[in-house]
KOLGU-4560 file (N, C-alpha, C; in nm, 3 decimals, padded with zeros to 5 digits):
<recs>
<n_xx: 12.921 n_yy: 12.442 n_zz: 11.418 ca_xx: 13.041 ca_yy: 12.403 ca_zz: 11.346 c_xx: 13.004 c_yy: 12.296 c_zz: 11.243 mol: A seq: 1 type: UNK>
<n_xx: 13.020 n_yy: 12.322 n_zz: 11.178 ca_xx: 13.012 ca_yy: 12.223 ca_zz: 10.999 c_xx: 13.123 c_yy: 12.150 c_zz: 10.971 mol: A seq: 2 type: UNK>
<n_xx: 13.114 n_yy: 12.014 n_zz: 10.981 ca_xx: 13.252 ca_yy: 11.918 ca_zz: 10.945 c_xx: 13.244 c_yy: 11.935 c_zz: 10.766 mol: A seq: 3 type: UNK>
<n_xx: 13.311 n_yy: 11.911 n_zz: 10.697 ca_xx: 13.317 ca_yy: 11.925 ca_zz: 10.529 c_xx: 13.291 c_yy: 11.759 c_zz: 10.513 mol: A seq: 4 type: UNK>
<n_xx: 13.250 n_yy: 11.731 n_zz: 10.386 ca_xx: 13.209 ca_yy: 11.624 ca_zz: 10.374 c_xx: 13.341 c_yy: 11.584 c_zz: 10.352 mol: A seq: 5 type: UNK>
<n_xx: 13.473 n_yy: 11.599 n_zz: 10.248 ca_xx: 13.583 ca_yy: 11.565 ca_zz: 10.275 c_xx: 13.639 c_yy: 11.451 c_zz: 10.383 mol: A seq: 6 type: UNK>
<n_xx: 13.599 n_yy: 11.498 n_zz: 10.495 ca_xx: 13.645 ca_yy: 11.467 ca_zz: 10.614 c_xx: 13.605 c_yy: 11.342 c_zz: 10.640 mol: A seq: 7 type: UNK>
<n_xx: 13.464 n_yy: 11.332 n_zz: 10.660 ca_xx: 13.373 ca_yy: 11.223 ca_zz: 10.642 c_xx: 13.451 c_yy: 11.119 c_zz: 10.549 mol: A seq: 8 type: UNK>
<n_xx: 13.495 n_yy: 11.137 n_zz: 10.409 ca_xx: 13.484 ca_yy: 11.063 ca_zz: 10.288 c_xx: 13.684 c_yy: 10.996 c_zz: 10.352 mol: A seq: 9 type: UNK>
<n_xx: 13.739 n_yy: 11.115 n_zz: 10.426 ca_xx: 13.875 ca_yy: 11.048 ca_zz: 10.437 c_xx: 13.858 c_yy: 10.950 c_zz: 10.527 mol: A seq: 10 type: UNK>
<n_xx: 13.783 n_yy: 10.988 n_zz: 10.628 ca_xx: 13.793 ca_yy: 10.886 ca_zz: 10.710 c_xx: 13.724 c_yy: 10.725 c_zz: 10.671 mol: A seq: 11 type: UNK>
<n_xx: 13.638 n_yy: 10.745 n_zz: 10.610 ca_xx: 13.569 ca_yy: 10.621 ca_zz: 10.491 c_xx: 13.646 c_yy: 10.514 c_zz: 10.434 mol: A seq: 12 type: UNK>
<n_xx: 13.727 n_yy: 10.607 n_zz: 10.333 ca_xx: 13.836 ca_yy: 10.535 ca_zz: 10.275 c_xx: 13.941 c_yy: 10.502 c_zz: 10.358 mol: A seq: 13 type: UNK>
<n_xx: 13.978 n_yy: 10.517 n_zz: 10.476 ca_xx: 14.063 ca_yy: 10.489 ca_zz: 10.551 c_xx: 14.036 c_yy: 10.362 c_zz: 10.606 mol: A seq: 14 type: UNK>
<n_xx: 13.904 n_yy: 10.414 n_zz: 10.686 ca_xx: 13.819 ca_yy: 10.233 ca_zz: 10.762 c_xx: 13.825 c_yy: 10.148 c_zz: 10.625 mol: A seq: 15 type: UNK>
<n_xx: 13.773 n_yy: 10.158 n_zz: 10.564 ca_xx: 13.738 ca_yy: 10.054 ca_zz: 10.410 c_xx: 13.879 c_yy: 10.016 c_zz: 10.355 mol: A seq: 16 type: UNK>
<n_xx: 14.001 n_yy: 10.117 n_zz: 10.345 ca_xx: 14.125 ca_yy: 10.046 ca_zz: 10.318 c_xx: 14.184 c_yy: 09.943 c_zz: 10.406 mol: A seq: 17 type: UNK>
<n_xx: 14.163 n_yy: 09.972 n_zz: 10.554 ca_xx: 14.172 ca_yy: 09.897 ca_zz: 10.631 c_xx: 14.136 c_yy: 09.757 c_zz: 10.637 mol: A seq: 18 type: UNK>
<n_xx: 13.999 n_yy: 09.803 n_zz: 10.622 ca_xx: 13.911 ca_yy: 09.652 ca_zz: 10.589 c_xx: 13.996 c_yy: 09.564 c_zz: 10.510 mol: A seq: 19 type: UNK>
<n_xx: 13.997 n_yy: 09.625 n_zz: 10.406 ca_xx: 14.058 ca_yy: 09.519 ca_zz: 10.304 c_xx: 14.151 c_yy: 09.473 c_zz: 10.289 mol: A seq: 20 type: UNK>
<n_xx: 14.239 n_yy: 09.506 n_zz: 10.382 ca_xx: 14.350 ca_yy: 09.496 ca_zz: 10.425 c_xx: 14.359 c_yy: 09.395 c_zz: 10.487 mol: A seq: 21 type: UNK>
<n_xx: 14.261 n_yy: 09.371 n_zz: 10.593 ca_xx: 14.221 ca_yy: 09.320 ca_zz: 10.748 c_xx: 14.198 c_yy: 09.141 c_zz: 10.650 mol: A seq: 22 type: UNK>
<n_xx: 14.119 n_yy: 09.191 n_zz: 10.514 ca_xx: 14.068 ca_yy: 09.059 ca_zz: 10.483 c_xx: 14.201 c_yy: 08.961 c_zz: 10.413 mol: A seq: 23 type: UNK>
<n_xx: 14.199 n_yy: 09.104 n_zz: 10.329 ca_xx: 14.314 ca_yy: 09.020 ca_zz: 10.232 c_xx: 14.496 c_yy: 08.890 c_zz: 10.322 mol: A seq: 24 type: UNK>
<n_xx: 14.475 n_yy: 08.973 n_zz: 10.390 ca_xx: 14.642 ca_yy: 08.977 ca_zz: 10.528 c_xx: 14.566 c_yy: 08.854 c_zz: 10.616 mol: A seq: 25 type: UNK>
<n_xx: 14.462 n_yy: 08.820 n_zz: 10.666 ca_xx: 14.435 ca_yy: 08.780 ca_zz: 10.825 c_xx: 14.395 c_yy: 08.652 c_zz: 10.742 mol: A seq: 26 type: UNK>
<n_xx: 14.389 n_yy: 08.519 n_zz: 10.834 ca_xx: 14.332 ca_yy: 08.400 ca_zz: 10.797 c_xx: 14.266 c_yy: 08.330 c_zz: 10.899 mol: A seq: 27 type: UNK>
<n_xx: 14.240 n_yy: 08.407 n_zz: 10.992 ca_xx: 14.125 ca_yy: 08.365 ca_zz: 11.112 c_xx: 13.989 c_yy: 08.402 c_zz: 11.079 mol: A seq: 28 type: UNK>
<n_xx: 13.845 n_yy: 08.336 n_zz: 11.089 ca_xx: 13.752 ca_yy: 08.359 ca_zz: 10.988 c_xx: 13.695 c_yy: 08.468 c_zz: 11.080 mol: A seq: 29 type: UNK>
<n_xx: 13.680 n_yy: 08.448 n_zz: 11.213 ca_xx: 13.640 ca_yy: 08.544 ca_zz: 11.237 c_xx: 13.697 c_yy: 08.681 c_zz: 11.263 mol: A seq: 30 type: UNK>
<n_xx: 13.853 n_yy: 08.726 n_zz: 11.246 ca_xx: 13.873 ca_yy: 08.856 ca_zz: 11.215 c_xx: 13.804 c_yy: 08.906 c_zz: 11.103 mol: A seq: 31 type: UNK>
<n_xx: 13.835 n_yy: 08.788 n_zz: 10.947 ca_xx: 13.801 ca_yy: 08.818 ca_zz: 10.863 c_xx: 13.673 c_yy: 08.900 c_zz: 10.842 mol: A seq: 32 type: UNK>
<n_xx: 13.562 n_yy: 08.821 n_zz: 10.927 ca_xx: 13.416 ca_yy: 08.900 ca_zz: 10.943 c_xx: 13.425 c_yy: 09.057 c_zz: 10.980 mol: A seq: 33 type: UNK>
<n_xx: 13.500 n_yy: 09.030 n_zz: 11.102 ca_xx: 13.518 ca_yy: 09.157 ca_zz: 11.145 c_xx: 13.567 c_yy: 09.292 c_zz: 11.090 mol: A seq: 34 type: UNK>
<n_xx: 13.656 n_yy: 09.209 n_zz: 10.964 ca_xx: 13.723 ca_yy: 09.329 ca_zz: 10.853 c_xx: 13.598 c_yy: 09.375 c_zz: 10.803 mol: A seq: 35 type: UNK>
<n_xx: 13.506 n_yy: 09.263 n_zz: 10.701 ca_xx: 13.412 ca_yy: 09.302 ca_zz: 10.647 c_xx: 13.283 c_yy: 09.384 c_zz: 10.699 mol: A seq: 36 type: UNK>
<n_xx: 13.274 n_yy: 09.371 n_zz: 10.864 ca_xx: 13.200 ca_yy: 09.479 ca_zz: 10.917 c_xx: 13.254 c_yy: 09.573 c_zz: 10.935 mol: A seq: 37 type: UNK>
<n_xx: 13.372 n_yy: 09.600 n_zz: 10.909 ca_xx: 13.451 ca_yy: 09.781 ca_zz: 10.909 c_xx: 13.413 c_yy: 09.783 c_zz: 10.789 mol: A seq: 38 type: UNK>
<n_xx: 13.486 n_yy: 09.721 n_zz: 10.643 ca_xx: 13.426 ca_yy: 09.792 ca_zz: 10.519 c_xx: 13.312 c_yy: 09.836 c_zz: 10.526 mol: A seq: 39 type: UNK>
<n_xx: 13.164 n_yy: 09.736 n_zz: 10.596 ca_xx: 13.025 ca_yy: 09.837 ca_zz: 10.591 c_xx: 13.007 c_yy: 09.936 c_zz: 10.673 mol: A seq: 40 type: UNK>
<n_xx: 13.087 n_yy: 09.926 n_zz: 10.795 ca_xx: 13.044 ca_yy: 10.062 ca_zz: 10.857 c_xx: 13.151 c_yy: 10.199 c_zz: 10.806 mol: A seq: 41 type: UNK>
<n_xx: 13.241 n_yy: 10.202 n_zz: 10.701 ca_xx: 13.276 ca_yy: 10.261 ca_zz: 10.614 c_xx: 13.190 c_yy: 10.303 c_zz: 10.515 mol: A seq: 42 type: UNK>
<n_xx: 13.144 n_yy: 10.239 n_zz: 10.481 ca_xx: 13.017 ca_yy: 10.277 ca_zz: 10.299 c_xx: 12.914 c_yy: 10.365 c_zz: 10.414 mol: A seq: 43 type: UNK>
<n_xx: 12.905 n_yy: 10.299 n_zz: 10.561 ca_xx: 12.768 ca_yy: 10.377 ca_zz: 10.633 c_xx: 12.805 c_yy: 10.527 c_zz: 10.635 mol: A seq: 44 type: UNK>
<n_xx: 12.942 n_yy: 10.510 n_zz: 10.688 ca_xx: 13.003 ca_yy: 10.660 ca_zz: 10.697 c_xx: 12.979 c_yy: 10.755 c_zz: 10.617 mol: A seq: 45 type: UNK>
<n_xx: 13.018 n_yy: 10.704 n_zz: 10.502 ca_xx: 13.020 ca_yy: 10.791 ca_zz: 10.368 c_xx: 12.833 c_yy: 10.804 c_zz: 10.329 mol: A seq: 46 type: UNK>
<n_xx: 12.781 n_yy: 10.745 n_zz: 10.342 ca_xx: 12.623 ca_yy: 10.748 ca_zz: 10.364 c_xx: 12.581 c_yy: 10.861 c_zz: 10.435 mol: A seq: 47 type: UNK>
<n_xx: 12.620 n_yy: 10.903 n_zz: 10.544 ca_xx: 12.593 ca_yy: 10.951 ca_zz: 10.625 c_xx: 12.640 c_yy: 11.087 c_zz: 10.606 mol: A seq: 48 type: UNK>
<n_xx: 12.755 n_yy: 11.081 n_zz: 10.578 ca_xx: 12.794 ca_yy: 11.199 ca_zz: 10.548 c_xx: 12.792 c_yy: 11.288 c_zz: 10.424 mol: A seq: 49 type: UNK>
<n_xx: 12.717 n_yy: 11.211 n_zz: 10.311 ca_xx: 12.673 ca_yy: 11.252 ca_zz: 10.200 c_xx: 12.512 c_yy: 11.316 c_zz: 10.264 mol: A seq: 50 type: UNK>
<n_xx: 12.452 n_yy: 11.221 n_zz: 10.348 ca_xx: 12.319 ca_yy: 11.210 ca_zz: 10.366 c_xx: 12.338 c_yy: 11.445 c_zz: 10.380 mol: A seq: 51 type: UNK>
<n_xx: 12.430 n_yy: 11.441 n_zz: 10.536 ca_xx: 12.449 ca_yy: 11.560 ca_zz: 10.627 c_xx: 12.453 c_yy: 11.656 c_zz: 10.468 mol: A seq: 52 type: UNK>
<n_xx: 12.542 n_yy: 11.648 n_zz: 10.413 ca_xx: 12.598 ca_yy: 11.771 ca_zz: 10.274 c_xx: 12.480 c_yy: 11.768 c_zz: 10.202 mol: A seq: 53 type: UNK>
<n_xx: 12.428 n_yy: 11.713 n_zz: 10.156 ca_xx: 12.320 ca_yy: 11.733 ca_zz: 10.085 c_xx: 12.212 c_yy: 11.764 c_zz: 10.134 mol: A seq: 54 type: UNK>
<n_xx: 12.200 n_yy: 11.705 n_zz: 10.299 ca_xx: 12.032 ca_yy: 11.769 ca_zz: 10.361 c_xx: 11.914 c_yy: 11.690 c_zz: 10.337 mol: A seq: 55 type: UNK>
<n_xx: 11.983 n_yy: 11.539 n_zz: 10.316 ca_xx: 11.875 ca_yy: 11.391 ca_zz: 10.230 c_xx: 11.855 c_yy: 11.325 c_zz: 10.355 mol: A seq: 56 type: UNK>
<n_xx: 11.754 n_yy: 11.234 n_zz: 10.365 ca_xx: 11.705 ca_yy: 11.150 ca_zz: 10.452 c_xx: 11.721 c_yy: 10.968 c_zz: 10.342 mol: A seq: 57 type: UNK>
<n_xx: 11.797 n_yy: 11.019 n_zz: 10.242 ca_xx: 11.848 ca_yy: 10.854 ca_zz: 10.157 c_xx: 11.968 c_yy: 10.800 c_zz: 10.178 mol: A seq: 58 type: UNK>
<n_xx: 12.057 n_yy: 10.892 n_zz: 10.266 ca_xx: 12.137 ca_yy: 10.824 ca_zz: 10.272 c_xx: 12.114 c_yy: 10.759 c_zz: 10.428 mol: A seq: 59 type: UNK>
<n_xx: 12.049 n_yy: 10.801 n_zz: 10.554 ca_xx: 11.993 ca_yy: 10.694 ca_zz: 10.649 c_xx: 11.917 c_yy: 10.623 c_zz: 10.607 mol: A seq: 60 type: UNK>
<n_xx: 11.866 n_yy: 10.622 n_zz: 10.516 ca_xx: 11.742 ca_yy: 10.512 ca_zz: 10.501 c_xx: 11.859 c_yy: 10.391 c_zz: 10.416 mol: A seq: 61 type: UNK>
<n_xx: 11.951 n_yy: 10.428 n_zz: 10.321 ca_xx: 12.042 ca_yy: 10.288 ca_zz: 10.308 c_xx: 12.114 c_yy: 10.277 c_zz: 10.427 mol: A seq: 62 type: UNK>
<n_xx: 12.129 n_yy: 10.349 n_zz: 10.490 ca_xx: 12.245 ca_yy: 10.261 ca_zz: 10.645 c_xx: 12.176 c_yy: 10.231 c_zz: 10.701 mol: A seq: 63 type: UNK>
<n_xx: 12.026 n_yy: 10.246 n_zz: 10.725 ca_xx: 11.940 ca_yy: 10.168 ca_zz: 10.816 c_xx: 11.940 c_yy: 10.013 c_zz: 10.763 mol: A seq: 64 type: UNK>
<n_xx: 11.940 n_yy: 09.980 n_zz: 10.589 ca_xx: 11.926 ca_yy: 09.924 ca_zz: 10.526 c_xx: 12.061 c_yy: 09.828 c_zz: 10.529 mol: A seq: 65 type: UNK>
<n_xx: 12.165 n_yy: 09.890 n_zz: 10.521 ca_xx: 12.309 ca_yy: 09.798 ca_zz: 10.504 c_xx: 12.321 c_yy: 09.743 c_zz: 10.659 mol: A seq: 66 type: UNK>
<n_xx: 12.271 n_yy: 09.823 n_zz: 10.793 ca_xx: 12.313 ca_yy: 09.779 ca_zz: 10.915 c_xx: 12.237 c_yy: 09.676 c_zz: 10.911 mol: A seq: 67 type: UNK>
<n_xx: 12.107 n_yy: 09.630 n_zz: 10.855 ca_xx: 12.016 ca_yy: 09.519 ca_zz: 10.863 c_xx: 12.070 c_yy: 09.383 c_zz: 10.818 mol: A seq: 68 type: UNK>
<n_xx: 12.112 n_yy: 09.436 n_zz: 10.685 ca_xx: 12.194 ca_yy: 09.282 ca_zz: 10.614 c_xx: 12.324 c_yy: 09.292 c_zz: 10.711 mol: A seq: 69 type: UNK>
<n_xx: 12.402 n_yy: 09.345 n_zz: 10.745 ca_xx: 12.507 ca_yy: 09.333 ca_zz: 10.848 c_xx: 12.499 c_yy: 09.242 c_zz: 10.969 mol: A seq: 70 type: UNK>
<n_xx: 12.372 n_yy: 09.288 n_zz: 11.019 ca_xx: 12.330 ca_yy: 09.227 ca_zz: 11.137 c_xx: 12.273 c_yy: 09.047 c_zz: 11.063 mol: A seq: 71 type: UNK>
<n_xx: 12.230 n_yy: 09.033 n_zz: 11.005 ca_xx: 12.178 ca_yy: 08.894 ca_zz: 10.896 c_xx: 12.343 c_yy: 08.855 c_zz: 10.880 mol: A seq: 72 type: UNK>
<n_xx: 12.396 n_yy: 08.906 n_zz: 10.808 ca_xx: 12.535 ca_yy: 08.852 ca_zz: 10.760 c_xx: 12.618 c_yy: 08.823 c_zz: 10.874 mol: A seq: 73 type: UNK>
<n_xx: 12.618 n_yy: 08.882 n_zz: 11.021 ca_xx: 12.648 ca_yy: 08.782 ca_zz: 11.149 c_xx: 12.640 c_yy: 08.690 c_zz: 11.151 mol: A seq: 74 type: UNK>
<n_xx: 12.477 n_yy: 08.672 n_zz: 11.197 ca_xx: 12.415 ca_yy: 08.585 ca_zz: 11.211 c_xx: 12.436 c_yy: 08.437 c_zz: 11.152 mol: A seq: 75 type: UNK>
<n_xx: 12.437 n_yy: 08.452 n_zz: 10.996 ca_xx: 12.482 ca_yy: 08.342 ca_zz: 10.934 c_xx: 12.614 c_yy: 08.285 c_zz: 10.933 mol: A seq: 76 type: UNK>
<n_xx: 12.675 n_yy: 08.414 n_zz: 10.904 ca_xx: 12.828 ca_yy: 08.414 ca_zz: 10.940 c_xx: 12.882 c_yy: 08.352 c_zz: 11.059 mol: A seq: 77 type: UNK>
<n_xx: 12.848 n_yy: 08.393 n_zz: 11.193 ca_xx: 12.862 ca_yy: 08.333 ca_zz: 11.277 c_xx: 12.829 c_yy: 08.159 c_zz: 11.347 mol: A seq: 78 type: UNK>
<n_xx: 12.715 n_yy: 08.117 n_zz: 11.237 ca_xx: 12.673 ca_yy: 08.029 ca_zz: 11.222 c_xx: 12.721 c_yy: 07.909 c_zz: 11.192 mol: A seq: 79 type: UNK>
<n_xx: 12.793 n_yy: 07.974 n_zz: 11.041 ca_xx: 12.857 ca_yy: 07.852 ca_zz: 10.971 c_xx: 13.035 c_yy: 07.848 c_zz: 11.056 mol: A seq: 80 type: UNK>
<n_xx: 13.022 n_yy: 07.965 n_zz: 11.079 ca_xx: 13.171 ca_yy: 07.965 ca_zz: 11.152 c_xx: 13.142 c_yy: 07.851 c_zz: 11.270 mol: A seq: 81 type: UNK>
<n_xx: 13.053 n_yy: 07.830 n_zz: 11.383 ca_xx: 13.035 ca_yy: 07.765 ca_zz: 11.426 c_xx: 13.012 c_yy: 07.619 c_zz: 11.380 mol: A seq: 82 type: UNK>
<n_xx: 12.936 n_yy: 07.587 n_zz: 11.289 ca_xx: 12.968 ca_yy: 07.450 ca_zz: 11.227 c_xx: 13.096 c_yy: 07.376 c_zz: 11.174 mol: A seq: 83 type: UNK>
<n_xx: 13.161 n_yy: 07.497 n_zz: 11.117 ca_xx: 13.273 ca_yy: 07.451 ca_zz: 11.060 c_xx: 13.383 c_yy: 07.458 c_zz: 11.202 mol: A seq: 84 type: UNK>
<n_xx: 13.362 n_yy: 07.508 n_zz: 11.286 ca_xx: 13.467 ca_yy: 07.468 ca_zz: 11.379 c_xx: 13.450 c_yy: 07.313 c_zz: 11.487 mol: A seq: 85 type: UNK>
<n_xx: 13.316 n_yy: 07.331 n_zz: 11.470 ca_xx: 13.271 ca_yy: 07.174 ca_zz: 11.535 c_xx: 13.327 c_yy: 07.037 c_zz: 11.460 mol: A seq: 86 type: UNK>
<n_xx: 13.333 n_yy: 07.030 n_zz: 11.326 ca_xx: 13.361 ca_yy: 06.962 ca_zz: 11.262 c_xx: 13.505 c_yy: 06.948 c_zz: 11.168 mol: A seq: 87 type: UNK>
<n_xx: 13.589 n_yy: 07.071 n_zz: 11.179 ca_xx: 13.737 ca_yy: 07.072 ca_zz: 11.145 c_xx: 13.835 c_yy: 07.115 c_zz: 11.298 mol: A seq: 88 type: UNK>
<n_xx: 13.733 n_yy: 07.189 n_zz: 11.403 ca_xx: 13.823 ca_yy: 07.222 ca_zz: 11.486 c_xx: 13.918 c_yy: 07.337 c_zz: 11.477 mol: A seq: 89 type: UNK>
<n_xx: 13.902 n_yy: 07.424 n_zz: 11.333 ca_xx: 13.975 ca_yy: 07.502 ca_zz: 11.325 c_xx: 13.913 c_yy: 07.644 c_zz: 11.280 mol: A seq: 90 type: UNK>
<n_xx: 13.942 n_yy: 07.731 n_zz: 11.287 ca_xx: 13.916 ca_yy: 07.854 ca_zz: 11.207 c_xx: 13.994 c_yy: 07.911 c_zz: 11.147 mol: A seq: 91 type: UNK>
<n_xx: 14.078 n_yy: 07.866 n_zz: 11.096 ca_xx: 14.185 ca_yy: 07.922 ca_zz: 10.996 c_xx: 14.133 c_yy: 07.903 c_zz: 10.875 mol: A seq: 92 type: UNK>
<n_xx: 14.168 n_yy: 07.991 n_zz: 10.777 ca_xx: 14.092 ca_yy: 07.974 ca_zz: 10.630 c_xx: 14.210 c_yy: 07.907 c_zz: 10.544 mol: A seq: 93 type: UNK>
<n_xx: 14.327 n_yy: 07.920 n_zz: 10.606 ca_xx: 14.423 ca_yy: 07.823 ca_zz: 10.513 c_xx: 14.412 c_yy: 07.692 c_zz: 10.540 mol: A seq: 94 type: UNK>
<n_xx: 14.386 n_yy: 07.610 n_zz: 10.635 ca_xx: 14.345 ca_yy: 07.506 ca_zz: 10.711 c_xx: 14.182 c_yy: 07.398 c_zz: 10.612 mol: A seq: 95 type: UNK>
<n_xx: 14.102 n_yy: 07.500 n_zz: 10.634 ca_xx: 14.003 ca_yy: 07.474 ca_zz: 10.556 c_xx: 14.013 c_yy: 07.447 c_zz: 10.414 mol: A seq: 96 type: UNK>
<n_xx: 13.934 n_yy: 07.323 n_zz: 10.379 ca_xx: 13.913 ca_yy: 07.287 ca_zz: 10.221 c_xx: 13.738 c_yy: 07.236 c_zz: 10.217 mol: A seq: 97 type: UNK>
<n_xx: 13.718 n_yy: 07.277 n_zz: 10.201 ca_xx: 13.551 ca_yy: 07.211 ca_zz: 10.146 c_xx: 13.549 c_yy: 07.092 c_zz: 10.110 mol: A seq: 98 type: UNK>
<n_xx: 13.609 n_yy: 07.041 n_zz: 09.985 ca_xx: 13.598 ca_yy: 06.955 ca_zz: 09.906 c_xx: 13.670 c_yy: 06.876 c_zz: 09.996 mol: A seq: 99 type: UNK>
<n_xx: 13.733 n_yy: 06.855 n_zz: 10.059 ca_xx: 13.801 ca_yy: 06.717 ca_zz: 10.138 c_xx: 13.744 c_yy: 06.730 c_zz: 10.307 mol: A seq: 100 type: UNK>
<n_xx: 13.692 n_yy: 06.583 n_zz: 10.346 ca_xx: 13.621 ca_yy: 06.586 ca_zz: 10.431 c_xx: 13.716 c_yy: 06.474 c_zz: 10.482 mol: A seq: 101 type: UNK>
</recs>
């Protein structure tokens, strides 16, 4: 059975509308992250499912590639989220100002 790439690409734009949704709407930093790891595992989707229709081994080799910086963009992400809650106590992004300490 053969899924159509279609299918693949709706469901893409669906996770990824979501995402942005998730970012634009939410002001907790770490949902926010969490939006932005649906937008990438959206672009992976569509990667993937271009990769299948065409019969390419380029589109795993960029989702091997985007899951890497994903996994990095945690990391840091999670990082500074942790600093900044040690020192404001909060994770709200409306809460937060940089410039005033």
């Amino acid at each position: 059975m053969v899924v159509p790439v279609s299918y693949y690409l709706a469901l893409s734009v669906a996770l990824f509308a979501l995402g942005v949704i998730g970012v634009l709407v939410r002001r907790n930093i770490l949902v926010i992250l969490m939006c932005i790891e649906m937008m990438l595992n959206a672009v992976n989707l569509a990667f993937i499912g271009f990769a299948d229709h065409f019969k390419a081994v380029d589109g795993q080799v960029f989702v091997f590639f985007v899951m890497t910086v994903a996994a990095a963009e945690v990391a840091v992400g999670l990082a500074l989220i942790v600093a900044i809650f040690r020192t404001r106590a909060t994770v709200y992004v409306d809460d937060l100002n940089i410039l005033k300490w």
